[in-house]
OpenMM code with the backbone's topology and positions (N, CA, C; nanometers):
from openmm import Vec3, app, unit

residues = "UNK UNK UNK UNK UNK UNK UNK UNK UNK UNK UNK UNK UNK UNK UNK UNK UNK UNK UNK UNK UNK UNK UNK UNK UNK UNK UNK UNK UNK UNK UNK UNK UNK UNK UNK UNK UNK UNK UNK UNK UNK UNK UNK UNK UNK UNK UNK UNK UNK UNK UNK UNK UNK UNK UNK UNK UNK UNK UNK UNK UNK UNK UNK UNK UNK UNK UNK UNK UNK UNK UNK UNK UNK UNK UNK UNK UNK UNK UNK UNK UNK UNK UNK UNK UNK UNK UNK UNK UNK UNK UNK UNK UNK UNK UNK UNK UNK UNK UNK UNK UNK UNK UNK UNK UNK UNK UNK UNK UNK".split()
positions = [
    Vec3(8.9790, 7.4690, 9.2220),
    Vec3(8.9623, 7.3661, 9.1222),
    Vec3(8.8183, 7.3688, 9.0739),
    Vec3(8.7794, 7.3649, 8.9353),
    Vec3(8.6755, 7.3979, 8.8966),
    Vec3(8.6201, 7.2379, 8.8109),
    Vec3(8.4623, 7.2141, 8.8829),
    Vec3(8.4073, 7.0898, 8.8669),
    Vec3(8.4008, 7.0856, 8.6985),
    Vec3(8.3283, 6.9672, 8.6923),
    Vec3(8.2433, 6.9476, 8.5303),
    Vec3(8.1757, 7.0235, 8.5381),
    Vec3(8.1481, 7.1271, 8.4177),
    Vec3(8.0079, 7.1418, 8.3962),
    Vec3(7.9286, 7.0115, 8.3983),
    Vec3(7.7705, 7.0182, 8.3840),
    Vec3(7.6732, 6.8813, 8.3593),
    Vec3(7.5814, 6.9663, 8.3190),
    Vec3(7.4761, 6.8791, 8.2639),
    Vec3(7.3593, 6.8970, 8.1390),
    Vec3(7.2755, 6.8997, 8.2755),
    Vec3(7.1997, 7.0230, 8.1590),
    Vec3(7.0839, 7.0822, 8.2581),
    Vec3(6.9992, 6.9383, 8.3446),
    Vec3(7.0078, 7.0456, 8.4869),
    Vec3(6.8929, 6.9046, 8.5293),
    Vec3(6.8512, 6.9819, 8.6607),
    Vec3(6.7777, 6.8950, 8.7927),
    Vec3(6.6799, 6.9584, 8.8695),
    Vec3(6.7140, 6.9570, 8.9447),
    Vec3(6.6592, 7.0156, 9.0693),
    Vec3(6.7028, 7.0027, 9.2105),
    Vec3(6.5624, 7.0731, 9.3156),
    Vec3(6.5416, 6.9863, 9.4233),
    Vec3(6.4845, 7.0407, 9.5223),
    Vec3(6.5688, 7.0960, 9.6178),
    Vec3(6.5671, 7.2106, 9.6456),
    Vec3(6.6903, 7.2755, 9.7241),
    Vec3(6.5756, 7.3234, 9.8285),
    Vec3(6.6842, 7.3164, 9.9406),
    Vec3(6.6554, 7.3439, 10.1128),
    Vec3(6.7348, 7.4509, 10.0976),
    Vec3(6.5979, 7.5566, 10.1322),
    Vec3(6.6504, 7.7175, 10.1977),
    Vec3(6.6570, 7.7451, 10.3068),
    Vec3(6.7626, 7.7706, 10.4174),
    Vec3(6.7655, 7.8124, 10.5256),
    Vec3(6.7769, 7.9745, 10.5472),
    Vec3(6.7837, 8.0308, 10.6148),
    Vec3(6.7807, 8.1592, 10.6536),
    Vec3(6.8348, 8.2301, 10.7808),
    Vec3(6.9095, 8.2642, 10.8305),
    Vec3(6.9563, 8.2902, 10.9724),
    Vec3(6.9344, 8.4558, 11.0033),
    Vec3(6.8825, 8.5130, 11.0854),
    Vec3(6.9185, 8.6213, 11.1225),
    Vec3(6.9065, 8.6689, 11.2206),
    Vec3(7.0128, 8.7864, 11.2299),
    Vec3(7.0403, 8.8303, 11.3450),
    Vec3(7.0292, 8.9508, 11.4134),
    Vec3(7.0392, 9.0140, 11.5535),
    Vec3(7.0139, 9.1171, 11.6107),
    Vec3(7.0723, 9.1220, 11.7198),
    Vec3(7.1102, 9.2421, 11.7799),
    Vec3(7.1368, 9.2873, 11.8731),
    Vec3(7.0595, 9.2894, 12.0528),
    Vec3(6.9285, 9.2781, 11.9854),
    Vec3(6.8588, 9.3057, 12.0973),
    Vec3(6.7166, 9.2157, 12.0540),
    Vec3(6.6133, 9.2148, 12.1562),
    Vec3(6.4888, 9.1718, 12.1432),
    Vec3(6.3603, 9.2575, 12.1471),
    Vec3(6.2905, 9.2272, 12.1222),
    Vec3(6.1444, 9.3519, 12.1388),
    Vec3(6.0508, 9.3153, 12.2556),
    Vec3(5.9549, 9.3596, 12.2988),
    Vec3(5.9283, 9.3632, 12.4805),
    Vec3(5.8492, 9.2210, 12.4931),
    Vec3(5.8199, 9.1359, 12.3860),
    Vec3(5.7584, 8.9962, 12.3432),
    Vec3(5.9057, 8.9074, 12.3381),
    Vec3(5.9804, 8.9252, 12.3598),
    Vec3(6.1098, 8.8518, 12.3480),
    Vec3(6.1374, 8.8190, 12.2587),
    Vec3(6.1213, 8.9124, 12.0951),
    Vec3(6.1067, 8.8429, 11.9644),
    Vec3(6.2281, 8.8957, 11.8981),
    Vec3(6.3186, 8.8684, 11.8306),
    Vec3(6.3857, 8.9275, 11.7469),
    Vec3(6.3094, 9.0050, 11.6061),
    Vec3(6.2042, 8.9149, 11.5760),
    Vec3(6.1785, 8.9278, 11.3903),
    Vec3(6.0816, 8.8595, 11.4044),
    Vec3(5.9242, 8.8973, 11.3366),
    Vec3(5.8246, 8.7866, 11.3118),
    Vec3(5.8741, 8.7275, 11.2337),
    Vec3(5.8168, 8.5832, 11.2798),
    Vec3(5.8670, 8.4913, 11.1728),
    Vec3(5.7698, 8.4553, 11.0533),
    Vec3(5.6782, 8.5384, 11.0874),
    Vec3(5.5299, 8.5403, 10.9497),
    Vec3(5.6009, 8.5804, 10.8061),
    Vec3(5.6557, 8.7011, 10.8873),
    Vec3(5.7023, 8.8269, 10.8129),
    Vec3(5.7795, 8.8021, 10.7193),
    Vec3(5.9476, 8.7446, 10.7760),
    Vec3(6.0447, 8.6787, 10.8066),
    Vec3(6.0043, 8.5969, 10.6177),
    Vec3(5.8903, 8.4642, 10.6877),
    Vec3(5.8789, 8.3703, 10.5929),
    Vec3(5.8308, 8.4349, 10.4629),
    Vec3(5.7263, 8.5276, 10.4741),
    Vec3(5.6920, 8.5617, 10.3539),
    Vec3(5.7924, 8.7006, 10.2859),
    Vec3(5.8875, 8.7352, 10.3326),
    Vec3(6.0100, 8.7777, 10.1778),
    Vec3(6.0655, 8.6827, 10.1413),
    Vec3(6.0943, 8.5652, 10.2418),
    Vec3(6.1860, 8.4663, 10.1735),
    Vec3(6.0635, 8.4116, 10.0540),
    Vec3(5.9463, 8.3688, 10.1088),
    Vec3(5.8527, 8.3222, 9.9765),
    Vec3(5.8392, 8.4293, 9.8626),
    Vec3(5.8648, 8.6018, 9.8844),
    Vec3(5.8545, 8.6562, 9.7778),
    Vec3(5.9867, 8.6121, 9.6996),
    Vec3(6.0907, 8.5709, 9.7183),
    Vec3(6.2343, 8.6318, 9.6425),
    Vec3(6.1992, 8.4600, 9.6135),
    Vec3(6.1162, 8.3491, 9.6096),
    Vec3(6.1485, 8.2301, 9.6008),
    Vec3(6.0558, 8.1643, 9.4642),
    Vec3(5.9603, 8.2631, 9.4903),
    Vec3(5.8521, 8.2684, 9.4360),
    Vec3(5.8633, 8.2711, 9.2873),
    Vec3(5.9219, 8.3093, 9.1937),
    Vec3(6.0079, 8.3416, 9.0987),
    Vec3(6.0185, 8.2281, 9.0187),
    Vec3(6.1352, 8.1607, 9.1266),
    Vec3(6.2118, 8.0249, 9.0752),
    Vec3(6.1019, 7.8946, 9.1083),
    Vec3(6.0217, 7.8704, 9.1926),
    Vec3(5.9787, 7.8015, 9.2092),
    Vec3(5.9188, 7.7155, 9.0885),
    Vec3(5.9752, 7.5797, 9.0595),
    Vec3(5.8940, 7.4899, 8.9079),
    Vec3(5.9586, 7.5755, 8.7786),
    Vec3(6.0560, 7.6399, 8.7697),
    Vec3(6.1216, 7.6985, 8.6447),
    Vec3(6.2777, 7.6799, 8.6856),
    Vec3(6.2893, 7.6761, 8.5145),
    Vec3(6.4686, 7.6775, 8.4840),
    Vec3(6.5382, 7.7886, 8.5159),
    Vec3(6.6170, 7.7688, 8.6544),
    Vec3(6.6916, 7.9020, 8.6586),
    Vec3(6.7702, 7.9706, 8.5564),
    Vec3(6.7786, 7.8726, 8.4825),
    Vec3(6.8809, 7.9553, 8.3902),
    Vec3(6.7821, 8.0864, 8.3121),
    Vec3(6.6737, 8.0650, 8.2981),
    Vec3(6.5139, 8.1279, 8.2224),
    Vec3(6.4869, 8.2458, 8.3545),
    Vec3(6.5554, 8.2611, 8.4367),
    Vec3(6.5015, 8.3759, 8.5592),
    Vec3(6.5940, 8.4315, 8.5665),
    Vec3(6.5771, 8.6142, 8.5770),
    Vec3(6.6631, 8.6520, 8.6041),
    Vec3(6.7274, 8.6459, 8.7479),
    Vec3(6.8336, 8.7002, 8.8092),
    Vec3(6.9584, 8.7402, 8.7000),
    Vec3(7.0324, 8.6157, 8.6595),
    Vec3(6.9765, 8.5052, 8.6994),
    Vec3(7.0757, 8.3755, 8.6421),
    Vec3(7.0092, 8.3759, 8.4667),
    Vec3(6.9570, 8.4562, 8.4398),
    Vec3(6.9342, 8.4050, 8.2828),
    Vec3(7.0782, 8.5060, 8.2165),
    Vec3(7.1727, 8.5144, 8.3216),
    Vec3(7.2644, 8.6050, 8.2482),
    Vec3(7.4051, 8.5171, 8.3489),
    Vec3(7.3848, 8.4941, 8.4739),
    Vec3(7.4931, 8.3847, 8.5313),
    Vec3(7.4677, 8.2830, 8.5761),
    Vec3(7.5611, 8.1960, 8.5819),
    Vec3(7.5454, 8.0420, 8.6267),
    Vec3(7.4709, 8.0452, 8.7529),
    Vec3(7.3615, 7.9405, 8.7709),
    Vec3(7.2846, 7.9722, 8.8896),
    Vec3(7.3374, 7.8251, 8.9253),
    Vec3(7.4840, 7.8666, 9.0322),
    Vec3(7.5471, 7.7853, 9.1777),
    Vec3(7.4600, 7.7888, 9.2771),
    Vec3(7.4757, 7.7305, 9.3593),
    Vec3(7.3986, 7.6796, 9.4929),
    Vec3(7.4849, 7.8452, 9.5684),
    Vec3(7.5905, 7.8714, 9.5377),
    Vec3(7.6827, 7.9630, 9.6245),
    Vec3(7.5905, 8.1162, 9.5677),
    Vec3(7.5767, 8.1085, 9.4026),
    Vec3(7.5168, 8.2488, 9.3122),
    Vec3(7.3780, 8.2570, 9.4197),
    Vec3(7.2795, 8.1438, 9.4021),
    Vec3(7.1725, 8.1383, 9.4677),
    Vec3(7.1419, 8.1688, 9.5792),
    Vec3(7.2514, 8.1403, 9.6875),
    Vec3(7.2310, 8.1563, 9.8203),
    Vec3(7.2863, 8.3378, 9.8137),
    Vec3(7.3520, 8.3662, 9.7399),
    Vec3(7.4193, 8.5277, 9.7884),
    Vec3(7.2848, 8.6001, 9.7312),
    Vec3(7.2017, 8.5737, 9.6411),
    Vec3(7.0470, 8.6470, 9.5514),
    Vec3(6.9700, 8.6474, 9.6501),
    Vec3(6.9376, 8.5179, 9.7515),
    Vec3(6.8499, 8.5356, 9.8463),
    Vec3(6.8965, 8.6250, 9.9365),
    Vec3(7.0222, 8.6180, 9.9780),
    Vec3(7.0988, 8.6977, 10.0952),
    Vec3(7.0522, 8.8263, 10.0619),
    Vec3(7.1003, 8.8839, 9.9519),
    Vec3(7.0660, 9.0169, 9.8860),
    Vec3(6.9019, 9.0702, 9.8969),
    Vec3(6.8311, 8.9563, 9.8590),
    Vec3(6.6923, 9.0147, 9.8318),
    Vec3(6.5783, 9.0084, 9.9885),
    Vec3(6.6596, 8.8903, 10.0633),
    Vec3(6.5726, 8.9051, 10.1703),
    Vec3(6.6440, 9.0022, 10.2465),
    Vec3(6.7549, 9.0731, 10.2650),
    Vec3(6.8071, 9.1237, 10.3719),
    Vec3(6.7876, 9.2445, 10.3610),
    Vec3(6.7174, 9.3393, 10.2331),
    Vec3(6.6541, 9.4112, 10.2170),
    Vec3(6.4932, 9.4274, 10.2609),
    Vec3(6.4596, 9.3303, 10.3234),
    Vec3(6.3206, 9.3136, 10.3565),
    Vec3(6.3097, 9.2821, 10.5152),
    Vec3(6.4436, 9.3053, 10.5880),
    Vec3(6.4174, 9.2805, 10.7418),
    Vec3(6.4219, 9.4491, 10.8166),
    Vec3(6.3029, 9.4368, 10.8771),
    Vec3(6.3086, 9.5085, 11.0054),
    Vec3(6.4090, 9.5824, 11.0554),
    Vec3(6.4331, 9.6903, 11.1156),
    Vec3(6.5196, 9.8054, 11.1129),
    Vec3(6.5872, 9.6802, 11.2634),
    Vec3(6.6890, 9.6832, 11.3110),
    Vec3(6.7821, 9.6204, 11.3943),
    Vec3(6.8211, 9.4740, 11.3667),
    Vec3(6.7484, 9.4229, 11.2451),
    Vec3(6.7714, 9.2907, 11.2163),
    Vec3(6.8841, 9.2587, 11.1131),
    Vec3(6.9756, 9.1627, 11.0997),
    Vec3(7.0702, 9.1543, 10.9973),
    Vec3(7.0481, 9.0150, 10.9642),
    Vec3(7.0972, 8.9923, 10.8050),
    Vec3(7.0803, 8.8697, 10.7730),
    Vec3(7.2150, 8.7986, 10.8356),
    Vec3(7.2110, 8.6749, 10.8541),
    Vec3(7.3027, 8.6037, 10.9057),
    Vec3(7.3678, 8.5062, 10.8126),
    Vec3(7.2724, 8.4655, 10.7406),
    Vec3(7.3552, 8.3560, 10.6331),
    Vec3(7.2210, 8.3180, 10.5777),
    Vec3(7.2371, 8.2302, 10.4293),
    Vec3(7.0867, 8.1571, 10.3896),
    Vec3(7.2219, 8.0286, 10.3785),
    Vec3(7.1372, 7.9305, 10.4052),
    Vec3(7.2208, 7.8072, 10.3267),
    Vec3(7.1341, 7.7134, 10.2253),
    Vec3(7.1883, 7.7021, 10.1245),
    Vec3(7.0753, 7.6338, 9.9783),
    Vec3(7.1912, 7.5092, 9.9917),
    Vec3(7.0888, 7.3598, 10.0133),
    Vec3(7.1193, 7.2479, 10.0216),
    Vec3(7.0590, 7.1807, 9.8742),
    Vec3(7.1765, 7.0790, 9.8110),
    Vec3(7.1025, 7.0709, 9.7139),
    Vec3(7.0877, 6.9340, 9.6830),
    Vec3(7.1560, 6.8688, 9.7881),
    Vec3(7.1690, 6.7270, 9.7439),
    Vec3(7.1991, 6.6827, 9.9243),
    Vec3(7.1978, 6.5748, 9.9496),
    Vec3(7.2783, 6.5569, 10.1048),
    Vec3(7.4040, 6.5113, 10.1056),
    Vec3(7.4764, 6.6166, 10.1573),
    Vec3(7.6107, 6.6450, 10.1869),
    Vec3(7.6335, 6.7704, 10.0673),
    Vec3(7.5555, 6.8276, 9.9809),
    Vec3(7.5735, 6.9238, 9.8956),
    Vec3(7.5246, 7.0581, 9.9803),
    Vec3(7.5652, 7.1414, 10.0320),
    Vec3(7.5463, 7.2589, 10.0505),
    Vec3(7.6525, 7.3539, 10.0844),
    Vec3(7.5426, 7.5123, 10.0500),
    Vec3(7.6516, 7.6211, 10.0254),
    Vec3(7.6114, 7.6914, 10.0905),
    Vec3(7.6871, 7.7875, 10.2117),
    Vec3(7.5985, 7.8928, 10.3359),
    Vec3(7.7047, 8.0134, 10.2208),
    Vec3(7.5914, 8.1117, 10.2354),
    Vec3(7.6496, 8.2648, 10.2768),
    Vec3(7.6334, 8.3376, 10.3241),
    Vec3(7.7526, 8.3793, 10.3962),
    Vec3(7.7237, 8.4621, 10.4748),
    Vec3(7.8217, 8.6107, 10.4306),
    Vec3(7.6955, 8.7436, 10.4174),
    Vec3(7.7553, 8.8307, 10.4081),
    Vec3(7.8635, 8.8925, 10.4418),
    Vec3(7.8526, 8.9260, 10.5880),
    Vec3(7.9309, 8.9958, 10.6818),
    Vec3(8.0828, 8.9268, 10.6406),
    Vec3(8.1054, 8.7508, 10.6208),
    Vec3(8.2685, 8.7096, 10.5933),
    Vec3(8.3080, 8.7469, 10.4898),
    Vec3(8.4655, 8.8026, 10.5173),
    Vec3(8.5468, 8.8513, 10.4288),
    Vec3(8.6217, 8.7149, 10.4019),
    Vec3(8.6626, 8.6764, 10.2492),
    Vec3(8.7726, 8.5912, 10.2456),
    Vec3(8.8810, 8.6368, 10.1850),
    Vec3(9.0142, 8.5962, 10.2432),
    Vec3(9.1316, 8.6576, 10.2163),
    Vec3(9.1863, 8.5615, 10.1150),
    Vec3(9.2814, 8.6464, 10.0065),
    Vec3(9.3370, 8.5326, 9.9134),
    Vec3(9.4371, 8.5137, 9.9461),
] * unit.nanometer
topology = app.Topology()
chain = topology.addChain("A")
for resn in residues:
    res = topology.addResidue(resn, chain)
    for name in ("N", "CA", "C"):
        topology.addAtom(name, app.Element.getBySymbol(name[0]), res)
């Protein structure tokens, strides 16, 4: 079932990030989390104080909380450490408004 559209408007959205691994490194670390934070600040960096619709690639699709969270998925999970996998980002956009994705799930129709 597909909502209203609504007239452009704003949002402070909560980025989460999950990821995952198999194993640990001899510091008991999965992933710096320096590291970690700053791709998510590169891929965020962008949108930050601008109209998504004006950034790509949402200046070409609807920028959903669901579009948004799969762009970060995409752009940070290219930026982790060789044994690390992304796990999910979840973009909160309101309270009780949020959308996780997670790569790895398949959904069946």
């Amino acid at each position: 079932m597909a909502g209203q559209m609504e007239t452009l408007h704003g949002h402070d959205w909560r980025v989460q990030v999950q990821v995952v691994g198999d194993s640990l490194d001899a510091d008991g670390l999965l992933c710096d989390f320096h590291a970690l934070e700053t791709a998510i600040d590169r891929v965020l960096a962008r949108f930050h104080s601008r109209t998504l619709n004006d950034v790509p690639p949402f200046d070409r699709t609807n920028p959903t909380a669901e579009l948004v969270a799969r762009h970060v998925a995409d752009e940070v999970a290219g930026a982790l450490p060789a044994g690390v996998r992304l796990g999910s980002v979840s973009i909160g956009e309101a309270p009780g408004c949020e959308a996780i994705y997670r790569p790895d799930m398949q959904v069946r129709a």
